[in-house]
C-alpha positions in Angstrom: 6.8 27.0 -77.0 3.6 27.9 -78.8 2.1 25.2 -81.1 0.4 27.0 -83.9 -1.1 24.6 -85.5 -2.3 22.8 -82.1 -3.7 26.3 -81.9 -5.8 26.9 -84.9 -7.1 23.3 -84.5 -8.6 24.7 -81.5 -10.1 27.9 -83.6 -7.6 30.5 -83.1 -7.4 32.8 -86.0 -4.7 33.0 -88.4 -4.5 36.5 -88.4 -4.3 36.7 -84.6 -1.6 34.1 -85.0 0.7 36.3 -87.4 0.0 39.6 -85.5 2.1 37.3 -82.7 4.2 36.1 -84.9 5.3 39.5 -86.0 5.4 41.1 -82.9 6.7 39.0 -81.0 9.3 37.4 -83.0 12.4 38.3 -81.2 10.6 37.4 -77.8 9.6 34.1 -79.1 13.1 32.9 -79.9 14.6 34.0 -76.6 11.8 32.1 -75.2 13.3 29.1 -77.4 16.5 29.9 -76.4 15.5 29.7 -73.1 13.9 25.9 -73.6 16.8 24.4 -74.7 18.8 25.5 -71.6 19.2 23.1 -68.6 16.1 23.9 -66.6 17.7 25.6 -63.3 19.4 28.2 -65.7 16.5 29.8 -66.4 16.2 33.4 -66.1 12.8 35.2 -66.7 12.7 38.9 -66.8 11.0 40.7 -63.9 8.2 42.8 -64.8 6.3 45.1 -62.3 3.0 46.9 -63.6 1.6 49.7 -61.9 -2.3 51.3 -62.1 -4.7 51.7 -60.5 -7.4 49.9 -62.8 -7.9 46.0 -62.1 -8.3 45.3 -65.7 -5.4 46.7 -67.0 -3.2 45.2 -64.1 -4.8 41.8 -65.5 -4.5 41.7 -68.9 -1.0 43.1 -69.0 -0.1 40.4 -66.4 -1.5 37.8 -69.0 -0.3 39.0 -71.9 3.1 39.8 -70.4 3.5 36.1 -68.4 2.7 34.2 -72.1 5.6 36.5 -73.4 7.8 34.4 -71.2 8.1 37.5 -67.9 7.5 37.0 -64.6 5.0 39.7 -63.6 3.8 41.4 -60.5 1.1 44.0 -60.3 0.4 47.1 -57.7 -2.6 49.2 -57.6 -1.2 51.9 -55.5 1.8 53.7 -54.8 2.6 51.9 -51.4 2.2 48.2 -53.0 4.4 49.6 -55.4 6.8 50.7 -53.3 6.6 47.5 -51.2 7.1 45.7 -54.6 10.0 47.4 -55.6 12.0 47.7 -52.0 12.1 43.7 -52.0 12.4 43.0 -55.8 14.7 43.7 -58.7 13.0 44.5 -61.7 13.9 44.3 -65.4 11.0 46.2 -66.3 8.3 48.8 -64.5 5.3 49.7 -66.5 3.4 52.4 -65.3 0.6 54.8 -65.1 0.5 58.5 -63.9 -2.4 58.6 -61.8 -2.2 56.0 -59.4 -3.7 57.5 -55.9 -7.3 58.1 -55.2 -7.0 61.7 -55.7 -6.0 60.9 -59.0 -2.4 63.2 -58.7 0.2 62.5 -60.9 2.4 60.6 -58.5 3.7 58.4 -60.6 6.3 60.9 -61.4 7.5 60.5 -57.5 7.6 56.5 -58.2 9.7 57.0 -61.1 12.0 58.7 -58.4 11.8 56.2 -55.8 12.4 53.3 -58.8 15.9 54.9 -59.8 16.8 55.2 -56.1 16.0 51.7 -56.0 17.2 49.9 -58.5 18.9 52.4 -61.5 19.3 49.5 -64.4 14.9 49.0 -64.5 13.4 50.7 -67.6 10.7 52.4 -66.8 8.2 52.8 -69.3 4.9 55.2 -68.5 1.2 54.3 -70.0 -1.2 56.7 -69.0 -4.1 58.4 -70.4 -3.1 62.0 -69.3 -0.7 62.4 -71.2 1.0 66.1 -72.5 3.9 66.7 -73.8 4.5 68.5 -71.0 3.9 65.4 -68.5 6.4 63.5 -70.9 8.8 65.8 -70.7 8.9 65.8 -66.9 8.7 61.5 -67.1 11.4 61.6 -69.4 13.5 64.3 -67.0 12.3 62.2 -63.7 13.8 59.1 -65.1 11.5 57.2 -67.5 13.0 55.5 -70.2 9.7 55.8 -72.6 6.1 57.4 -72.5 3.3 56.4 -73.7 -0.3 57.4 -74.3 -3.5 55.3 -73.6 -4.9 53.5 -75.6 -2.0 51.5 -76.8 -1.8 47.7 -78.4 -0.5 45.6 -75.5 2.1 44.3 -78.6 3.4 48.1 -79.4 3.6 48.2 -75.7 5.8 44.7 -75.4 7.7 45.9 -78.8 9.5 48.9 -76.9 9.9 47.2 -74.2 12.0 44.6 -76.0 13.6 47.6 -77.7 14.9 49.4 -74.4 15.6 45.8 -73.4 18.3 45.3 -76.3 19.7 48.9 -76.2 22.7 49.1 -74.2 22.4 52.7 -73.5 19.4 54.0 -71.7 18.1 56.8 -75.0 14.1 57.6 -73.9 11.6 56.5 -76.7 9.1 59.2 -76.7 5.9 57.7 -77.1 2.1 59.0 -79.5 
């Protein structure tokens, strides 16, 4: 468990503090939940993220792994793939444009997800997004859509929300 005031000793800003506070509230006490349980019962949430830029592979995997998930990343639709064919995931974050050609094959991985593993939500991140493109996520399986740029916590708060739904309604995205 975070230690806030261990935290601003060390110059952390208050307001960066009760941004996580408030975000992440409901995460934050599962993660306490999860301390006081006898250590081999355990379970972290699997989280797969999918694009092809480095740096947004990294900080998602950063943010997402303090938020108490176990993350994996891909680059490319066959990592992906790979990744999904040998893991079950909780949650699959995604981008449209994956290859180098820059085609929208995310919407085929969405696809090959649900024919993997139909409880994941699947939510999509991407900069090119349309409404038309949302409406064929949505149709193809995705569970929300979002546009780029988005706060990593508005990101983490529908996650938690699709998380706690016991029906599978899409959370159309700005």
């Amino acid at each position: 468990m975070l230690d806030y005031a261990a935290l601003l000793q060390y110059g952390v800003k208050q307001s960066r503090i009760g941004t996580f506070k408030k975000v992440s509230g409901k995460l934050r006490r599962i993660w306490i939940g999860r301390e006081r349980t006898p250590e081999g019962d355990v379970q972290m949430l699997r989280l797969l993220v999918v694009d092809g830029e480095e740096s947004i592979c990294f900080s998602m995997k950063e943010y997402f792994t303090l938020q108490g998930y176990q993350v994996d990343t891909a680059r490319d639709v066959e990592e992906a793939e790979q990744l999904v064919e040998g893991t079950d995931y909780d949650v699959v974050i995604e981008d449209l444009r994956l290859g180098p050609a820059q085609e929208p094959d995310g919407l085929e991985m969405i696809k090959f997800i649900r024919g993997h593993n139909s409880h994941a939500r699947i939510v999509v991140l991407t900069a090119y997004g349309s409404a038309e493109m949302e409406k064929e996520a949505l149709g193809y399986g995705a569970d929300a859509f979002l546009r780029k740029p988005k706060p990593l916590s508005h990101v983490a708060q529908v996650i938690q929300g699709l998380i706690e739904s016991n029906s599978k309604p899409a959370a159309r995205g700005a």
